[in-house]
C-alpha atoms as one frame of an Amber mdcrd trajectory, in Angstrom:
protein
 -15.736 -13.318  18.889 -14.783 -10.557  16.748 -13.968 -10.963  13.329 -12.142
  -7.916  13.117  -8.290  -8.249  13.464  -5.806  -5.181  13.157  -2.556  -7.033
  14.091  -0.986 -10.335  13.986   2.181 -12.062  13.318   2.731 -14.327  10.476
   5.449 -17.188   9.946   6.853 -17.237   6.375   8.830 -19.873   4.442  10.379
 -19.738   1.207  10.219 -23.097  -0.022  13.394 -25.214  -0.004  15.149 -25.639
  -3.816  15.930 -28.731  -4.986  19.557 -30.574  -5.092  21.366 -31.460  -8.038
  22.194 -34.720  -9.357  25.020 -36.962  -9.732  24.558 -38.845 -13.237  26.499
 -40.143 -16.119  25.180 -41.415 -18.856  24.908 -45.108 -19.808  24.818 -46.187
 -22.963  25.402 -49.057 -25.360  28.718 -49.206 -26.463  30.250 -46.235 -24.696
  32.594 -47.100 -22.105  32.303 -44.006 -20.361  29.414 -41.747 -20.714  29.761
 -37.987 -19.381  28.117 -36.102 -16.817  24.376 -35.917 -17.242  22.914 -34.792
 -13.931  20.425 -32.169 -13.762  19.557 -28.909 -11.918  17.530 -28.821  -9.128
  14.203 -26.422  -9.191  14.080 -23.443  -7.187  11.766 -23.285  -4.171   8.817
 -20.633  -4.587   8.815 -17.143  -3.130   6.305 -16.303  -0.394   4.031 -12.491
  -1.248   2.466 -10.597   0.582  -0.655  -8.927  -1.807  -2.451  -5.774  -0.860
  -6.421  -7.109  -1.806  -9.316  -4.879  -1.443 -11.660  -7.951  -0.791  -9.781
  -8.835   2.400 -10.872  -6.864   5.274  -8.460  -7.884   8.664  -6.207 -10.041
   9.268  -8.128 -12.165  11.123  -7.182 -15.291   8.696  -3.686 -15.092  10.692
  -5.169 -15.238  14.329  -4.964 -18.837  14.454  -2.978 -19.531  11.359  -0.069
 -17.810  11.024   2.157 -19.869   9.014   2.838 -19.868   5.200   4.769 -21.486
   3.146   5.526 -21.731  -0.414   6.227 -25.351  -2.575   9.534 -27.001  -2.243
  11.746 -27.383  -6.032  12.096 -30.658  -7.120  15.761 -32.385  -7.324  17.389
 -32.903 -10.239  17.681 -35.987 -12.250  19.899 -38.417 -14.684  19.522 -37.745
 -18.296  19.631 -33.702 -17.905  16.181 -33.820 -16.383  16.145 -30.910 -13.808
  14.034 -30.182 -11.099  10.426 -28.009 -11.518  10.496 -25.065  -9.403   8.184
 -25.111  -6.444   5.229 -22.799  -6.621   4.977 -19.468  -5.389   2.461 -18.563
  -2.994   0.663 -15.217  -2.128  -0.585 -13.973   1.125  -3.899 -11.628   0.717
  -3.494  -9.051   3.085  -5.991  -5.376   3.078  -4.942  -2.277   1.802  -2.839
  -0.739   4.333  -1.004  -3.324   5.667   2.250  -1.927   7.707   4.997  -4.698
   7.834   7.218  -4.856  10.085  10.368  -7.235  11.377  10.564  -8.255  15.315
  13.019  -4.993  15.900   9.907  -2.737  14.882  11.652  -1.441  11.778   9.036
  -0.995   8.769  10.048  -3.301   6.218   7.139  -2.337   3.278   3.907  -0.113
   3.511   0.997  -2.421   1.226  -1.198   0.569   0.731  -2.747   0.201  -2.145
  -4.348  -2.450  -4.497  -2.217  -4.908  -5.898   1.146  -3.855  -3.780   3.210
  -7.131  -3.404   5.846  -7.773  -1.503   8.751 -10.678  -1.239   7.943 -11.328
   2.353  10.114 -14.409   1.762  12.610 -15.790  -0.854  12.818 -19.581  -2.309
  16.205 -21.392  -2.307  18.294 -22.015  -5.273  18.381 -24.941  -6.780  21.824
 -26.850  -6.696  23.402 -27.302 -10.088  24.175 -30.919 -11.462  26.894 -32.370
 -12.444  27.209 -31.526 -15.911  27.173 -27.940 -15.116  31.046 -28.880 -13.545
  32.595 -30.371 -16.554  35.613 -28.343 -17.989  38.274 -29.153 -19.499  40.321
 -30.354 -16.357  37.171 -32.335 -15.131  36.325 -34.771 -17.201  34.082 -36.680
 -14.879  32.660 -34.506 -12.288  30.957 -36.798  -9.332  30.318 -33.885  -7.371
  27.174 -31.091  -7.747  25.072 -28.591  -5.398  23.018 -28.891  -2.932  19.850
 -26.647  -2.607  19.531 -23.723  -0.665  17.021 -23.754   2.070  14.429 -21.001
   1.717  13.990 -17.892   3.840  11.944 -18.155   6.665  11.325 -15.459   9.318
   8.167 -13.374  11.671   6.700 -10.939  10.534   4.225  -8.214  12.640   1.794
  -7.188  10.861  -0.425  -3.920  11.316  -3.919  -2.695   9.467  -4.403   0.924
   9.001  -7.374   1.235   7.338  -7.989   3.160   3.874 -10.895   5.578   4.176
 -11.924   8.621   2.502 -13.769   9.871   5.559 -12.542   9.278   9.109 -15.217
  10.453  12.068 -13.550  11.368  15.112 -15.013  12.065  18.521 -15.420  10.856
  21.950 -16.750   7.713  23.023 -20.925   7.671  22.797 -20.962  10.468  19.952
 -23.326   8.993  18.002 -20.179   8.108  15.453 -22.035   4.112  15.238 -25.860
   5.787  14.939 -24.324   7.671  12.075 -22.509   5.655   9.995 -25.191   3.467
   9.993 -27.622   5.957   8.956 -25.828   7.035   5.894 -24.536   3.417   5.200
 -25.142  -0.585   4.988 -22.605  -0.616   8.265 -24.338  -2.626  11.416 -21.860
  -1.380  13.814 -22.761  -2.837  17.690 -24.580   0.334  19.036 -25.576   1.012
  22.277 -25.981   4.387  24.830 -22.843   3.685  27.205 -19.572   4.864  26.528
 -16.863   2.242  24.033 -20.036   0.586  22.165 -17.575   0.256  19.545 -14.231
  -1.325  20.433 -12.967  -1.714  16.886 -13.057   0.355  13.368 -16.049  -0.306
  11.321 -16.138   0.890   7.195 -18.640   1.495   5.093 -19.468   2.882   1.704
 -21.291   5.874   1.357 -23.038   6.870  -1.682 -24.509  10.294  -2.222 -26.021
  11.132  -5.438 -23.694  10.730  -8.585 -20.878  10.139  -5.265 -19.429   7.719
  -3.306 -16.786   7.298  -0.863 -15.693   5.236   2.177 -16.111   6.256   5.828
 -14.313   4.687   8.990 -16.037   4.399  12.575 -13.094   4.670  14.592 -13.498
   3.804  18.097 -14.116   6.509  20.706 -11.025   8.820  21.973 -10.500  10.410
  25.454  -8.456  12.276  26.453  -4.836  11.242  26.945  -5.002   8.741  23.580
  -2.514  10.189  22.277  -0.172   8.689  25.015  -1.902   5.276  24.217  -4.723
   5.762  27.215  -7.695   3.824  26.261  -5.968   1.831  23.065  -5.521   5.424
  22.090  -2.478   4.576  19.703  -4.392   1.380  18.308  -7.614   3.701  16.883
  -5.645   6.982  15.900  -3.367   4.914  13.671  -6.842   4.185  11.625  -7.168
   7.935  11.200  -3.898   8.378   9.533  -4.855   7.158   5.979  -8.280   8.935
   5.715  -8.555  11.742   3.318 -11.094  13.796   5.532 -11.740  14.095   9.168
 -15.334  14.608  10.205 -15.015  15.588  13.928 -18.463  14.618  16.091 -19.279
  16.794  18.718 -21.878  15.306  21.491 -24.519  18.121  21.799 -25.901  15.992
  24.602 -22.909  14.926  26.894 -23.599  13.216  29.992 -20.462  14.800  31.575
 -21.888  18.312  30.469 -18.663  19.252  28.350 -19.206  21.579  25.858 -19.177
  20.843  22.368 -16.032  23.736  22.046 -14.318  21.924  24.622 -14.689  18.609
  23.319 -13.461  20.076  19.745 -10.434  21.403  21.318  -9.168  18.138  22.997
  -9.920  15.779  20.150  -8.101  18.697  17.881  -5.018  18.454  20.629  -4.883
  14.892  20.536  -4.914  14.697  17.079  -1.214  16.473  16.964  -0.065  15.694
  19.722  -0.067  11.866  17.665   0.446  13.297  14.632   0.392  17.033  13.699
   0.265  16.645   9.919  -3.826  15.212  11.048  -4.196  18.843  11.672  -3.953
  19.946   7.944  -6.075  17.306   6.743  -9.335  18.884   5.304 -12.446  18.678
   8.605 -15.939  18.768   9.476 -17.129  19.479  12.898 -20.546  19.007  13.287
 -23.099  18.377  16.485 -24.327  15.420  16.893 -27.830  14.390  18.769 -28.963
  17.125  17.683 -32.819  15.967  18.935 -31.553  15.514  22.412 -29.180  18.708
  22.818 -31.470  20.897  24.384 -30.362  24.151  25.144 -26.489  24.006  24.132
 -24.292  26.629  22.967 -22.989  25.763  19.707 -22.944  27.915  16.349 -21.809
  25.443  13.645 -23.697  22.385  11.989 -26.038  19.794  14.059 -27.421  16.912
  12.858 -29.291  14.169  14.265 -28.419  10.282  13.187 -32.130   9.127  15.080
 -34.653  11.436  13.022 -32.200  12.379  10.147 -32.090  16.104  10.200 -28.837
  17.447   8.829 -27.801  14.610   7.399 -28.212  15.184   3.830 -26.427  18.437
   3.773 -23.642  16.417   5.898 -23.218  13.895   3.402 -23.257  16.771   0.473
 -20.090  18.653   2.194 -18.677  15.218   2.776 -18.896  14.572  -0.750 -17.852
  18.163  -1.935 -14.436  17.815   0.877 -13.472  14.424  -0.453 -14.235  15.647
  -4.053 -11.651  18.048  -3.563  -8.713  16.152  -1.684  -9.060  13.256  -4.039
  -8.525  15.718  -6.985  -5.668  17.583  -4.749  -4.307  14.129  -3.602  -4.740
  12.319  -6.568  -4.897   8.108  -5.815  -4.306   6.717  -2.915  -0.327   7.057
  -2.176   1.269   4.209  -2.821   4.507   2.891  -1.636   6.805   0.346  -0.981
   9.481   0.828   1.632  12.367  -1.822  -0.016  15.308  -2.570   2.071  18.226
  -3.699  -0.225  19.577  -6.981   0.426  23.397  -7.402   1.530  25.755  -8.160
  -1.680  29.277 -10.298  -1.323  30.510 -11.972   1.177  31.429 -10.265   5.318
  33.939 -12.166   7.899  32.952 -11.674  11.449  34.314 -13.301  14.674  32.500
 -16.098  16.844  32.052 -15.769  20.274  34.476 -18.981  20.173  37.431 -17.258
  18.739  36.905 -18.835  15.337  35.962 -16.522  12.256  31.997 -16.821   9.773
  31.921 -16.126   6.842  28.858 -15.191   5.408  27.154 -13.849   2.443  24.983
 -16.087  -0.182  27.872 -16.543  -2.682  30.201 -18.167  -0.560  27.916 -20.247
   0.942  26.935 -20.983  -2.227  30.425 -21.786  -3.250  30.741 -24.644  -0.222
  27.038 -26.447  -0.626  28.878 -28.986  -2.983  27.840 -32.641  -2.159  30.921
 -34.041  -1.286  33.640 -31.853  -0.209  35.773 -35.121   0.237  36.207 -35.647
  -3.264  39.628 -33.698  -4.168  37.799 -31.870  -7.689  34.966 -30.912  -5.446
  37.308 -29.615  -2.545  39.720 -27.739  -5.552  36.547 -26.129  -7.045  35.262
 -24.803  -3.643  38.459 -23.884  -2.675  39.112 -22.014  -5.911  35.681 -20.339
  -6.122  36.135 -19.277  -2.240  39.589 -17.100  -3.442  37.489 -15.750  -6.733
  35.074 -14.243  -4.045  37.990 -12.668  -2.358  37.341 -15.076   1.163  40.765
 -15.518   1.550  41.912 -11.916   0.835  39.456 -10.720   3.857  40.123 -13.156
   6.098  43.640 -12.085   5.845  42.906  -8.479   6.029  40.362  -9.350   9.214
  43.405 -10.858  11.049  43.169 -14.899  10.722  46.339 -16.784  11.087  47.272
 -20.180  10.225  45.609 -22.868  12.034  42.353 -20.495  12.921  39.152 -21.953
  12.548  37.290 -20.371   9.896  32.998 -21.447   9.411  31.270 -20.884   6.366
  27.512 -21.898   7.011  27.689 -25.591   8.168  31.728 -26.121   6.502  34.691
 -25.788   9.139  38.239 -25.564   8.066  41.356 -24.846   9.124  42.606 -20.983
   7.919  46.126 -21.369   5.574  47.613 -18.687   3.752  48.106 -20.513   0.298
  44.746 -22.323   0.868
């Protein structure tokens, strides 16, 4: 079984925050202590970290769930809660992430991009955070938010400086195994290789990373032959060598062959055209008499290769000075602020939005304090006003995340 693994999906919780507590103190002598109940912790945050020393994703074939640490709850005394650990998800450099619409949430394409792939819940406030001037005794305080949890998809494009391109039994394996520690599966019948294989190159005073991407036909562009799942491993690479077969069994000539891998390369995507390229002819011992004017090498005896790797080094040399780093970016979608009222398929109207669900997780909405604080926050947050404005009437049922009431215009 492969070890290799350029998608998966994986499960992420936040970790659940912590309640507060109900307390007052008790001490000698004092006939009525005040309200001493703490805060609970916040649950921790699931990452997602861009690591160079993790290769697929293979680690979420058969495990695809992560979760961070819950926050503790609150206690008497003003003891609160410790915040539930954090936890972060190792993923390789040029990880795509995306939600289950297909929409790219973040690009991890460098070293040490990070992610919130999911968010902790608050912690609920204790008691004593509710004691004002009008409540003396507050037996109420807040519950804890659960944490985020949601699929991702996840997709590898790999980082490269050096992509070689070419049809399937090129020699692509033969080569990169030549001028590198690679053991890529290699064999002389066509998709040897049915996944990408890296490895570093090093040249002199140089060295840089090349990608065996799997063999394209024609048509990959369309997605014939997993077309779409190897030329997305092109993308990233700073320099295209493309490998001509001096030798084909189907007798296509090596100008032919250039000209369809060139046309699938933009008819996927045409900005691959403008990267910086190599053609060279491979199997070069075995060619015979072939009509071909540019560069041959052979992987088997070694001929060519050393000037090959010299204008490999010189074209990367150059598009890593042009380039400069790898690019690096985050795509961040910005999270919805206040609070929206929608209707229910039932007739009745949600309202959602973190603050006024925040606002209802009290722990006991049948104490009148707790109800008059909810209901006072609720019209702070301008509920009311927009349920008004959205068209409620008197005696509508209105939902905000597991509370139900009935809609009143002095409520």
């Amino acid at each position: 079984m492969s070890a290799f693994v350029d998608e998966a999906q994986v499960h992420v919780k936040g970790g659940d925050g912590g309640a507060g507590s109900v307390s007052f103190r008790r001490e000698a002598h004092v006939a009525k202590g005040g309200p001493d109940g703490g805060d609970g912790g916040k649950g921790g945050d699931v990452w997602l970290v861009a690591d160079r020393n993790t290769a697929s994703l293979y680690g979420f074939r058969d495990h695809p769930h992560r979760r961070a640490g819950n926050g503790v709850h609150g206690m008497g005394k003003a003891r609160h809660g410790r915040a539930g650990a954090d936890l972060e998800v190792p993923v390789p450099q040029g990880t795509v992430v995306r939600d289950a619409s297909g929409a790219v949430l973040a690009d991890l394409a460098a070293e040490g991009d990070r992610w919130l792939a999911a968010r902790g819940g608050q912690g609920g406030r204790g008691n004593a955070r509710f004691l004002s001037n009008r409540r003396r005794a507050p037996a109420f305080a807040e519950q804890a938010e659960i944490g985020e949890e949601r699929w991702l998809d996840l997709e590898l494009k790999l980082m490269a400086d050096v992509a070689l391109v070419g049809f399937p039994n090129a020699g692509k394996s033969t080569l990169i195994s030549r001028i590198s520690a690679a053991k890529p599966k290699i064999a002389d019948y066509p998709f040897t290789t049915l996944e990408p294989n890296l490895g570093v190159v090093r040249f002199d005073e140089h060295e840089f990373v090349v990608a065996d991407i799997p063999g394209l036909i024609e048509g990959a562009s369309e997605g014939r032959g997993l077309g779409h799942r190897f030329l997305r491993h092109i993308e990233r690479a700073r320099v295209l060598v493309i490998l001509l077969d001096l030798a084909s069994a189907d007798g296509r000539a090596p100008a032919a062959q250039e000209a369809i891998l060139l046309d699938e390369l933009g008819r996927y995507q045409p900005e691959l055209l403008s990267r910086p390229r190599l053609v060279v002819g491979s199997k070069a011992d075995a060619a015979g008499e072939v009509e071909w004017e540019g560069a041959r090498i052979s992987a088997v005896t070694g001929d060519g290769l050393r000037p090959l790797l010299g204008a490999m080094a010189e074209v990367v040399g150059r598009a890593r000075a042009e380039l400069g780093a790898a690019r690096r970016f985050v795509i961040h979608r910005p999270e919805p602020a206040g609070v929206t009222v929608g209707r229910d398929h039932d007739g009745s109207w949600v309202v959602t939005g973190r603050p006024a669900e925040r606002a209802v997780a009290l722990s006991d909405l049948t104490i009148p304090e707790a109800l008059e604080y909810a209901q006072s926050r609720l019209k702070s947050l301008g509920v009311d006003r927009a349920l008004s404005k959205a068209g409620a009437r008197p005696g509508d049922t209105v939902r905000i995340a597991s509370f139900e009431f009935e809609y009143q215009h002095d409520q």
